[in-house]
ChimeraX commands (.cxc) that place a marker at each C-alpha (Angstrom):
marker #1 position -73.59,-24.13,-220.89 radius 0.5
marker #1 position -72.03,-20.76,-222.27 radius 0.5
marker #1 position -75.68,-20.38,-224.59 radius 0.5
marker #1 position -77.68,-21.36,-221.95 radius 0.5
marker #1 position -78.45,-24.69,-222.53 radius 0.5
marker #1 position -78.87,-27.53,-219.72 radius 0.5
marker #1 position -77.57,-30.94,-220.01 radius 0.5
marker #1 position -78.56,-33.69,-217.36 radius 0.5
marker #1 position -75.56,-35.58,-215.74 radius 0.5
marker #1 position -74.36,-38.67,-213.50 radius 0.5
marker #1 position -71.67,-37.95,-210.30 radius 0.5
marker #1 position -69.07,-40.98,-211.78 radius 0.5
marker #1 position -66.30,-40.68,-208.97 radius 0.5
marker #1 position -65.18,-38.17,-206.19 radius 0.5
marker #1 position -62.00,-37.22,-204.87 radius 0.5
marker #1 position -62.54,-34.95,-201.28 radius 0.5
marker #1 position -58.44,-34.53,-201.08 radius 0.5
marker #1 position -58.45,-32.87,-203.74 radius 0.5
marker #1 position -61.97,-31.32,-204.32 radius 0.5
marker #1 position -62.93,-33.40,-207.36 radius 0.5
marker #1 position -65.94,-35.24,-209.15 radius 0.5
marker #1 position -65.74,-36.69,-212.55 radius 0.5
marker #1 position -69.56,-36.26,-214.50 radius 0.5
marker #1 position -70.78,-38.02,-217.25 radius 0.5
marker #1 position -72.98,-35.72,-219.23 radius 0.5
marker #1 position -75.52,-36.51,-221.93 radius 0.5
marker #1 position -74.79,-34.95,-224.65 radius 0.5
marker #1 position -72.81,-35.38,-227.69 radius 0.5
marker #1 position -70.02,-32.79,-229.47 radius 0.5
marker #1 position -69.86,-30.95,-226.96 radius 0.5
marker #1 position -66.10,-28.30,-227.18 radius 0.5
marker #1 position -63.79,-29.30,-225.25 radius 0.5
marker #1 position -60.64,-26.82,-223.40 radius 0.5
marker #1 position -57.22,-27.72,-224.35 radius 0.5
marker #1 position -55.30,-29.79,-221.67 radius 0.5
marker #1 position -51.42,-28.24,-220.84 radius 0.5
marker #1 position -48.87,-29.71,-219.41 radius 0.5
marker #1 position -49.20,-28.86,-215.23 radius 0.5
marker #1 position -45.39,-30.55,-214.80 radius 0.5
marker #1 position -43.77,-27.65,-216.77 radius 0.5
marker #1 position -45.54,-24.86,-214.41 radius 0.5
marker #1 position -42.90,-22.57,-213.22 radius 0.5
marker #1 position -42.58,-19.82,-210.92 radius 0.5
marker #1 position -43.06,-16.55,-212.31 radius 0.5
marker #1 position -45.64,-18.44,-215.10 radius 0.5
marker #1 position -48.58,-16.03,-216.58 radius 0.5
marker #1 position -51.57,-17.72,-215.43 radius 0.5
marker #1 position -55.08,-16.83,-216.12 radius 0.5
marker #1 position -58.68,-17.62,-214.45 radius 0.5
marker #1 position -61.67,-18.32,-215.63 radius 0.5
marker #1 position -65.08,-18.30,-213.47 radius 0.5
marker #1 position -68.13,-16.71,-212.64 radius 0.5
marker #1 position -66.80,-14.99,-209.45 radius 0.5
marker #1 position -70.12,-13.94,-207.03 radius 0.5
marker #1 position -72.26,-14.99,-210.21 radius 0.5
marker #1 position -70.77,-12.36,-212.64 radius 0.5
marker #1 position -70.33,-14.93,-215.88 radius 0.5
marker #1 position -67.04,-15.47,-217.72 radius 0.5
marker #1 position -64.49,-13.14,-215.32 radius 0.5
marker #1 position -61.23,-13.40,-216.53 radius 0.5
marker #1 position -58.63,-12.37,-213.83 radius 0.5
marker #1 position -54.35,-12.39,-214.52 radius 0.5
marker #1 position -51.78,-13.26,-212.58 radius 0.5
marker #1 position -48.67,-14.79,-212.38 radius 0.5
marker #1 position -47.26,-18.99,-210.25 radius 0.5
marker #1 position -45.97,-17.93,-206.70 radius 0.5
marker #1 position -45.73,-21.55,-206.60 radius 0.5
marker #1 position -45.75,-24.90,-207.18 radius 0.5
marker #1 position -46.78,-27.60,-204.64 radius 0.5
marker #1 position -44.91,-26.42,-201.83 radius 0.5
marker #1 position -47.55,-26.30,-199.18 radius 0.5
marker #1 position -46.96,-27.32,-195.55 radius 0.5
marker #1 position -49.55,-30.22,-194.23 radius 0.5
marker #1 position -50.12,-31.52,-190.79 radius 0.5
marker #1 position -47.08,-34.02,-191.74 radius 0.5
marker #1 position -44.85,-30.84,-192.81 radius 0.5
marker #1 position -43.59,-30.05,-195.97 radius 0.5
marker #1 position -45.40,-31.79,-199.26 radius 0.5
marker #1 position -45.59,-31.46,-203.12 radius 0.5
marker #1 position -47.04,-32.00,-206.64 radius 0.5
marker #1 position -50.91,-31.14,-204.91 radius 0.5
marker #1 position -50.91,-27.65,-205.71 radius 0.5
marker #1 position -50.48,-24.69,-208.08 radius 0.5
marker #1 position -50.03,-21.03,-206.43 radius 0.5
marker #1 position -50.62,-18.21,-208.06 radius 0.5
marker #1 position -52.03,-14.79,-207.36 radius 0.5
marker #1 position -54.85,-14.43,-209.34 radius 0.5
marker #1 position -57.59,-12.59,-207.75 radius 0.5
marker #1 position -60.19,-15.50,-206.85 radius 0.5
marker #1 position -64.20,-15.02,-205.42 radius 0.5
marker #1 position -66.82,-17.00,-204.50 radius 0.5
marker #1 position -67.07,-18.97,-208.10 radius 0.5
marker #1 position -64.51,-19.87,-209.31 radius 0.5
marker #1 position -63.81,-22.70,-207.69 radius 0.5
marker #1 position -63.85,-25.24,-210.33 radius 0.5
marker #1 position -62.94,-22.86,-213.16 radius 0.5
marker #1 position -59.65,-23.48,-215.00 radius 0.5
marker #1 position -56.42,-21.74,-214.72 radius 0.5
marker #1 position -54.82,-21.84,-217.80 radius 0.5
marker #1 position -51.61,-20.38,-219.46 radius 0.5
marker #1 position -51.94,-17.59,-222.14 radius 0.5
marker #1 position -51.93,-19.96,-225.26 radius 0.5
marker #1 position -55.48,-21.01,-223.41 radius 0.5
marker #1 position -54.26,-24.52,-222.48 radius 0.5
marker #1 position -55.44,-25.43,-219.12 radius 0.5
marker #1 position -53.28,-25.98,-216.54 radius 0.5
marker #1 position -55.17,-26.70,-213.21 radius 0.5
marker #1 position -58.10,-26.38,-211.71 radius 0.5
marker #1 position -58.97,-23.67,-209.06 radius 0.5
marker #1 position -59.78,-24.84,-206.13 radius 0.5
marker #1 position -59.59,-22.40,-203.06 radius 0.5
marker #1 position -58.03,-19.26,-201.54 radius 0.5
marker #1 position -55.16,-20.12,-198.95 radius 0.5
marker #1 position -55.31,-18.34,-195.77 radius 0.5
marker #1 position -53.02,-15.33,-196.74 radius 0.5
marker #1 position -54.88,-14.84,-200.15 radius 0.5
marker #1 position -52.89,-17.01,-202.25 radius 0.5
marker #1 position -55.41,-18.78,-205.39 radius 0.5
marker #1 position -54.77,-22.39,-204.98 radius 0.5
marker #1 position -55.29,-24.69,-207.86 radius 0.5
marker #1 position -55.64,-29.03,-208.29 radius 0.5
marker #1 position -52.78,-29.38,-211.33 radius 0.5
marker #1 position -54.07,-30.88,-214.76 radius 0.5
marker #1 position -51.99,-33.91,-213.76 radius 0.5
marker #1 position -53.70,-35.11,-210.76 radius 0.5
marker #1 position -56.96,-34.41,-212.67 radius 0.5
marker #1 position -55.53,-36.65,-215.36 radius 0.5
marker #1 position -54.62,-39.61,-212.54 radius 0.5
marker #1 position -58.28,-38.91,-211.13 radius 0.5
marker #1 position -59.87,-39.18,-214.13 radius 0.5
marker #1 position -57.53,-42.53,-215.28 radius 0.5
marker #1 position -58.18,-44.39,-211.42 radius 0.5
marker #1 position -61.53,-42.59,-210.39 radius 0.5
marker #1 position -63.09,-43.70,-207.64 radius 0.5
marker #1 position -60.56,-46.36,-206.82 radius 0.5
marker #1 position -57.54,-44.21,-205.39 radius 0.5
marker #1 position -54.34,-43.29,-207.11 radius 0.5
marker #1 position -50.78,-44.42,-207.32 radius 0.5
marker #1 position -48.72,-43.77,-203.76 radius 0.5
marker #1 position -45.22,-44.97,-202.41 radius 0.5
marker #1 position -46.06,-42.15,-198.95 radius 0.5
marker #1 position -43.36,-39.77,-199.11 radius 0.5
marker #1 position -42.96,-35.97,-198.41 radius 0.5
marker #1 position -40.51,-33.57,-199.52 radius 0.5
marker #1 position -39.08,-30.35,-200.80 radius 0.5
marker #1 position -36.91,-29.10,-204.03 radius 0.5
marker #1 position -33.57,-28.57,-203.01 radius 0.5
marker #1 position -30.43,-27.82,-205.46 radius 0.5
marker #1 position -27.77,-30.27,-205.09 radius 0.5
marker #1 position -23.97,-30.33,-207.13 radius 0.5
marker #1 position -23.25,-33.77,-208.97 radius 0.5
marker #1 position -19.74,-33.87,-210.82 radius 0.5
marker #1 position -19.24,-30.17,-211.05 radius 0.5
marker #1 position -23.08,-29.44,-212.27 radius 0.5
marker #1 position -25.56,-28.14,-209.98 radius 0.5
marker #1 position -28.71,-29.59,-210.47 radius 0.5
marker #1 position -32.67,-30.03,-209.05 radius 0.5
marker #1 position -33.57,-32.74,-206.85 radius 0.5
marker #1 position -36.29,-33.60,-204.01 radius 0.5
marker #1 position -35.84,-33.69,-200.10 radius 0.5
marker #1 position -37.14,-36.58,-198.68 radius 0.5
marker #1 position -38.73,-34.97,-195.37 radius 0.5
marker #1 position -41.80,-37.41,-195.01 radius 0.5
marker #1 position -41.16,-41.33,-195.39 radius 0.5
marker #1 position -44.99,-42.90,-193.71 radius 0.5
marker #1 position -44.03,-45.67,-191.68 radius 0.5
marker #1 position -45.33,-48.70,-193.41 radius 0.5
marker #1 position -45.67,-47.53,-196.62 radius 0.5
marker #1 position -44.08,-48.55,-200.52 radius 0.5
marker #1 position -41.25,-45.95,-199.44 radius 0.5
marker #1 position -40.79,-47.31,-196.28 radius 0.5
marker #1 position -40.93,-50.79,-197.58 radius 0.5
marker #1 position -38.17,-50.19,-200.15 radius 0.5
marker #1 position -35.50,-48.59,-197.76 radius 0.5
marker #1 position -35.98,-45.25,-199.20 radius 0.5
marker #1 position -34.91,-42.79,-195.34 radius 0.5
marker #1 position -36.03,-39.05,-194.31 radius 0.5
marker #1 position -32.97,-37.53,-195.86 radius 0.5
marker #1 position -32.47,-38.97,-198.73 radius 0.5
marker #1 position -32.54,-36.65,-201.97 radius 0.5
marker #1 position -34.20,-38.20,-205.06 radius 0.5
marker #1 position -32.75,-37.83,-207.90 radius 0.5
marker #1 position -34.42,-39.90,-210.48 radius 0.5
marker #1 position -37.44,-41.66,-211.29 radius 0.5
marker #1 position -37.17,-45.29,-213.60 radius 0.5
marker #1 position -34.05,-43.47,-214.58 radius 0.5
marker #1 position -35.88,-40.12,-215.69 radius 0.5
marker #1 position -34.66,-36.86,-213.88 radius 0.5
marker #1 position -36.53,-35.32,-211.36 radius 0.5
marker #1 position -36.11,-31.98,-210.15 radius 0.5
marker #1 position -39.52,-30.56,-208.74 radius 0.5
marker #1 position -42.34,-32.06,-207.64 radius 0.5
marker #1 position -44.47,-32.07,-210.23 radius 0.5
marker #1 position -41.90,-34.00,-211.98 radius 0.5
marker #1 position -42.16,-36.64,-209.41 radius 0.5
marker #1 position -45.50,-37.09,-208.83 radius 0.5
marker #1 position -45.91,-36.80,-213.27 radius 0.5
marker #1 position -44.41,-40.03,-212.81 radius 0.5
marker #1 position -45.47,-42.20,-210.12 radius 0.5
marker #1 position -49.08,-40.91,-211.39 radius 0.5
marker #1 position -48.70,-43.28,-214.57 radius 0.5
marker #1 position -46.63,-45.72,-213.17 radius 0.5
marker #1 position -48.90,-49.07,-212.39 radius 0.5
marker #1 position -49.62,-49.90,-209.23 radius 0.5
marker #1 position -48.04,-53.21,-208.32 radius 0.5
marker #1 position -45.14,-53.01,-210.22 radius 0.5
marker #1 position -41.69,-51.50,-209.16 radius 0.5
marker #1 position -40.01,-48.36,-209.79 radius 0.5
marker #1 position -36.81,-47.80,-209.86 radius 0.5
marker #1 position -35.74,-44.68,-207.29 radius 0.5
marker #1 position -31.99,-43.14,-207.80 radius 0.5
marker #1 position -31.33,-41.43,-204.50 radius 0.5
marker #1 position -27.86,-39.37,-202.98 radius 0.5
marker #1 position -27.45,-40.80,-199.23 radius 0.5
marker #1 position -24.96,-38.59,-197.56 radius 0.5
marker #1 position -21.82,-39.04,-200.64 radius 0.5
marker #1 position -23.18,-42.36,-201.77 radius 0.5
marker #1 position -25.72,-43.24,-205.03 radius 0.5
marker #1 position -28.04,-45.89,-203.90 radius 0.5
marker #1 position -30.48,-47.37,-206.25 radius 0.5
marker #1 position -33.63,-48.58,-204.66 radius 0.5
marker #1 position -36.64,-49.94,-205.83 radius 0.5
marker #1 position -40.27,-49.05,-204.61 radius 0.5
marker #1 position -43.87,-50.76,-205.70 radius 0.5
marker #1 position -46.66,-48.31,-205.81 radius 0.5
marker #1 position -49.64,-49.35,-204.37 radius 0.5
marker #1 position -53.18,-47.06,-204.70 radius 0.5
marker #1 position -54.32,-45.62,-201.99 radius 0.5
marker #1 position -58.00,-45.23,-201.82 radius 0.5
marker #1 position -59.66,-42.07,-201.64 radius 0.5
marker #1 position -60.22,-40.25,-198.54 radius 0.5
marker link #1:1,2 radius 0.2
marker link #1:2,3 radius 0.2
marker link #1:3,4 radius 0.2
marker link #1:4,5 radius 0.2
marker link #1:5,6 radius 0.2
marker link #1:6,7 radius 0.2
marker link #1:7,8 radius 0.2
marker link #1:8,9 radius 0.2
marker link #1:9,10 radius 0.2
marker link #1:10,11 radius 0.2
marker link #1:11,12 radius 0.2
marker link #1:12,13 radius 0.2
marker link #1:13,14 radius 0.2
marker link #1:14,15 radius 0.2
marker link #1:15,16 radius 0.2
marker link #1:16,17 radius 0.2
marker link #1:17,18 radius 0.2
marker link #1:18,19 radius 0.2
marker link #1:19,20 radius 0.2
marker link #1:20,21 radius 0.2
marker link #1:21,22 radius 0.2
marker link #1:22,23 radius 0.2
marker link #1:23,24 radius 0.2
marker link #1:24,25 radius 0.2
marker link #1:25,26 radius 0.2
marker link #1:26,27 radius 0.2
marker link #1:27,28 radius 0.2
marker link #1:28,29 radius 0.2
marker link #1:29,30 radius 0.2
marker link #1:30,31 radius 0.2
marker link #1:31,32 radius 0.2
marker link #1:32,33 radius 0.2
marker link #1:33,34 radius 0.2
marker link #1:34,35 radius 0.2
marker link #1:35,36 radius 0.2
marker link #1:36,37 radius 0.2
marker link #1:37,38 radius 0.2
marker link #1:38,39 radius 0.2
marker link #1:39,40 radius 0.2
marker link #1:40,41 radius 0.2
marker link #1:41,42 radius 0.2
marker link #1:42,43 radius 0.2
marker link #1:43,44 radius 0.2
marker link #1:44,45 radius 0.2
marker link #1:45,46 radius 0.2
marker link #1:46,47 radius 0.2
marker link #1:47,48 radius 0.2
marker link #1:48,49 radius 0.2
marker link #1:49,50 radius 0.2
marker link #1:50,51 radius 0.2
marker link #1:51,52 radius 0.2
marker link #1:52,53 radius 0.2
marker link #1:53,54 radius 0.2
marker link #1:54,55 radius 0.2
marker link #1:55,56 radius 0.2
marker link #1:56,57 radius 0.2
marker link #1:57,58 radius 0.2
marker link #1:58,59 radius 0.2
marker link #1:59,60 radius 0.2
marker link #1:60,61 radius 0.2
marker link #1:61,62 radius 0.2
marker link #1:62,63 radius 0.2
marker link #1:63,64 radius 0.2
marker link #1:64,65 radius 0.2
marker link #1:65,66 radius 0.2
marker link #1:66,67 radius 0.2
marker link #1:67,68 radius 0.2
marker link #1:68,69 radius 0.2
marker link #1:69,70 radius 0.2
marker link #1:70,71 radius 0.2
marker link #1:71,72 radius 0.2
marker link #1:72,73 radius 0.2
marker link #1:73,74 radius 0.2
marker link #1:74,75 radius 0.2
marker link #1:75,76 radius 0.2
marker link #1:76,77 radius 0.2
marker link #1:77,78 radius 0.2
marker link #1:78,79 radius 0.2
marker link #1:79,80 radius 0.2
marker link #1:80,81 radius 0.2
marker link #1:81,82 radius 0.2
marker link #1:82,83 radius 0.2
marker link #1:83,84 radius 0.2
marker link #1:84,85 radius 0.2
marker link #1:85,86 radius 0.2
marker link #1:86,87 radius 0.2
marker link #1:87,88 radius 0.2
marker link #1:88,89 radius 0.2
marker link #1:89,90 radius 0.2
marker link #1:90,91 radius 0.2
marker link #1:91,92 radius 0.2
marker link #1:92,93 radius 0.2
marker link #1:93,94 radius 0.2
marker link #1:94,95 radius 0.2
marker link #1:95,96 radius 0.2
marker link #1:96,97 radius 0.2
marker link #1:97,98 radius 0.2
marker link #1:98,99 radius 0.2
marker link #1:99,100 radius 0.2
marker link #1:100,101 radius 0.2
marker link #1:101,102 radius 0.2
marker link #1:102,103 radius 0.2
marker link #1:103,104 radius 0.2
marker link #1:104,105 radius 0.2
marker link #1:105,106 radius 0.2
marker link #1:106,107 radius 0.2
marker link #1:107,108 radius 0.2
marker link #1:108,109 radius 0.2
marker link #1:109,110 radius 0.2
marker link #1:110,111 radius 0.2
marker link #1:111,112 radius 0.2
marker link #1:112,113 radius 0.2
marker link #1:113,114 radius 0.2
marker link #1:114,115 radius 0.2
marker link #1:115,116 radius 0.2
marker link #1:116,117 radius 0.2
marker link #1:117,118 radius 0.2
marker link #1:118,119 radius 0.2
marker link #1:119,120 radius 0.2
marker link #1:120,121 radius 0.2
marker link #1:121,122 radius 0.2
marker link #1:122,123 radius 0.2
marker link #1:123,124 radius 0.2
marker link #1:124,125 radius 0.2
marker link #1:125,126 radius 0.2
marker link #1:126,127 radius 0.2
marker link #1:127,128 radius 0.2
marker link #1:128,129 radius 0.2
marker link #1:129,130 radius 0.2
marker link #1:130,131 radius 0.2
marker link #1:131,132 radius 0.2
marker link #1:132,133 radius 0.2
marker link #1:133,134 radius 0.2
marker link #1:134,135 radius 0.2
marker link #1:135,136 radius 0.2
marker link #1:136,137 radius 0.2
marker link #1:137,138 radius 0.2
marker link #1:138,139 radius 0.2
marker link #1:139,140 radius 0.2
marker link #1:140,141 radius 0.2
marker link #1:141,142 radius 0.2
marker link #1:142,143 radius 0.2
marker link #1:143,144 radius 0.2
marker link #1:144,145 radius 0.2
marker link #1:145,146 radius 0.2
marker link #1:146,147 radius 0.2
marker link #1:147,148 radius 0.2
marker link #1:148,149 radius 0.2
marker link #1:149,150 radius 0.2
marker link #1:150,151 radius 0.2
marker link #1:151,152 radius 0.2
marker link #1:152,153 radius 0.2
marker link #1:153,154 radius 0.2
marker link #1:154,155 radius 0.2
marker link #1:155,156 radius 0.2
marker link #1:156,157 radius 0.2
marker link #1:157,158 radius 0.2
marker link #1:158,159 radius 0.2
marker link #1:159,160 radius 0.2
marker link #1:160,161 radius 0.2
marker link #1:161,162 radius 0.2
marker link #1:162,163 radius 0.2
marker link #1:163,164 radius 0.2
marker link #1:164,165 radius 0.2
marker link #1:165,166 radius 0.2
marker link #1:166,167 radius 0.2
marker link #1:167,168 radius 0.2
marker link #1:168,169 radius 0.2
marker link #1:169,170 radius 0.2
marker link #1:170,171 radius 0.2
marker link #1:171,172 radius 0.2
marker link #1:172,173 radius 0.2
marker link #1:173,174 radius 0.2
marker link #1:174,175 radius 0.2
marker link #1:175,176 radius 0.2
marker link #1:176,177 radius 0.2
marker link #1:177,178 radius 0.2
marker link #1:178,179 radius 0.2
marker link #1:179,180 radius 0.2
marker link #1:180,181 radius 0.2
marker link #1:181,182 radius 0.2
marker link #1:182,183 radius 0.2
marker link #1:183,184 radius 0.2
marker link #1:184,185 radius 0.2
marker link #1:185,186 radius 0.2
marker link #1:186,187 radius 0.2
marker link #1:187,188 radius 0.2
marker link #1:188,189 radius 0.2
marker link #1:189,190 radius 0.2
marker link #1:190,191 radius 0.2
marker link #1:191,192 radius 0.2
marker link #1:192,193 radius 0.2
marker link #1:193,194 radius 0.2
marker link #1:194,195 radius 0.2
marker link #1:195,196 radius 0.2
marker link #1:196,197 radius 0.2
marker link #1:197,198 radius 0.2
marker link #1:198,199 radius 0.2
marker link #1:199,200 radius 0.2
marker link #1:200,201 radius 0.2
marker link #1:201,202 radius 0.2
marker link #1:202,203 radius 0.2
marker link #1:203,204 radius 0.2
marker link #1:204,205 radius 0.2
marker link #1:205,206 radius 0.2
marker link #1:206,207 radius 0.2
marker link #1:207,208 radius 0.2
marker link #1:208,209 radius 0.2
marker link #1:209,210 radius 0.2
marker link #1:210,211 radius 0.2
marker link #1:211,212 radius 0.2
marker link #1:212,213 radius 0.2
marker link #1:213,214 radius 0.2
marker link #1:214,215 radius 0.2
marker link #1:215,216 radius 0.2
marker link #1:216,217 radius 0.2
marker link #1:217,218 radius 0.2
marker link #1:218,219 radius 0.2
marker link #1:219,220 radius 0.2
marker link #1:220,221 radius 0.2
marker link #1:221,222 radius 0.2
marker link #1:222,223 radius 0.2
marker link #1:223,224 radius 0.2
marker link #1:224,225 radius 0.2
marker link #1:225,226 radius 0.2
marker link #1:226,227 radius 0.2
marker link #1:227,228 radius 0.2
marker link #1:228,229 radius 0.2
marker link #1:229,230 radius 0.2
marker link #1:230,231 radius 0.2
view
């Protein structure tokens, strides 16, 4: 801890996608960070991060969101797994928070992308981890981008549908590559944070109801989440 105590702990659940473990520690009143809202993260967002970069203790680096969750995967395109931002990151911080300027934490830091981008797991998939642990979480196996569409006269967000997994809750419920979501159980979704927000407390084995433009037409589909277990 910050004063230098020691606390012994048990390894409750892991997540390797996405770099987590969830510890039970033995010890009582201990403080606890303030947990912010990762699905309002925007582009442009003061961020700050919190480590012990190269075992220097309590480093506090600025920066601002280059980005939020779009990150292209063997499968192309995907979103909601990741916060960008360019925060200066070293060796120790991973695991630190990144947190807005009221001191609410937004993510967790997780690596440094390839072209020196900080990478971070958002506070709602550490939420969903924490809710299903080691059993999986809540998937319908789609892929897709933010795109801006125009609906009577008002332009508005949506998702892309790039990525549909063969065999999968999507595929199952007719939902096509090329489809553009527009709402999820009738709530709007315009990035994908938004989206994945809401299938992350949605229960698995029970439908959701997916409002989608095909081409001109409205189509309302419905999808039943299933958990996928943990790589």
């Amino acid at each position: 801890m910050r004063d230098g105590s020691e606390f012994k702990s048990k390894v409750l659940a892991r997540d390797p996608q996405h770099d987590l473990a969830a510890l039970r520690v033995e010890a009582n009143d201990l403080p606890a960070a303030t947990i912010g809202d990762s699905t309002r993260v925007r582009v442009g967002q003061l961020v700050l991060a919190v480590g012990n970069p190269r075992g220097i203790r309590n480093v506090v680096t600025a920066g601002i969101v280059t980005g939020v969750g779009q990150v292209t995967g063997e499968h192309g395109p995907r979103f909601g797994d990741l916060i960008q931002a360019d925060v200066a990151l070293e060796p120790g911080n991973s695991g630190g928070p990144l947190a807005d300027v009221e001191g609410r934490i937004l993510g967790i830091n997780s690596m440094i992308s390839a072209a020196g981008i900080a990478l971070a797991i958002p506070a709602e998939v550490v939420r969903a981890f924490a809710a299903y642990g080691s059993t999986g979480h809540p998937y319908i196996g789609i892929g897709g981008v933010p795109v801006r569409v125009r609906l009577e006269g008002q332009e508005r967000g949506a998702l892309l549908i790039t990525l549909v997994e063969e065999g999968s809750p999507a595929d199952r419920g007719g939902l096509l590559q090329g489809d553009v979501l527009l709402a999820f159980d009738d709530q709007p979704v315009a990035t994908g944070e938004e989206f994945r927000s809401r299938l992350l407390v949605s229960a698995a084995g029970e439908g959701v109801r997916l409002h989608v433009l095909r081409g001109a037409m409205r189509v309302d589909l419905t999808v039943v989440p299933t958990v996928k277990a943990l790589a």
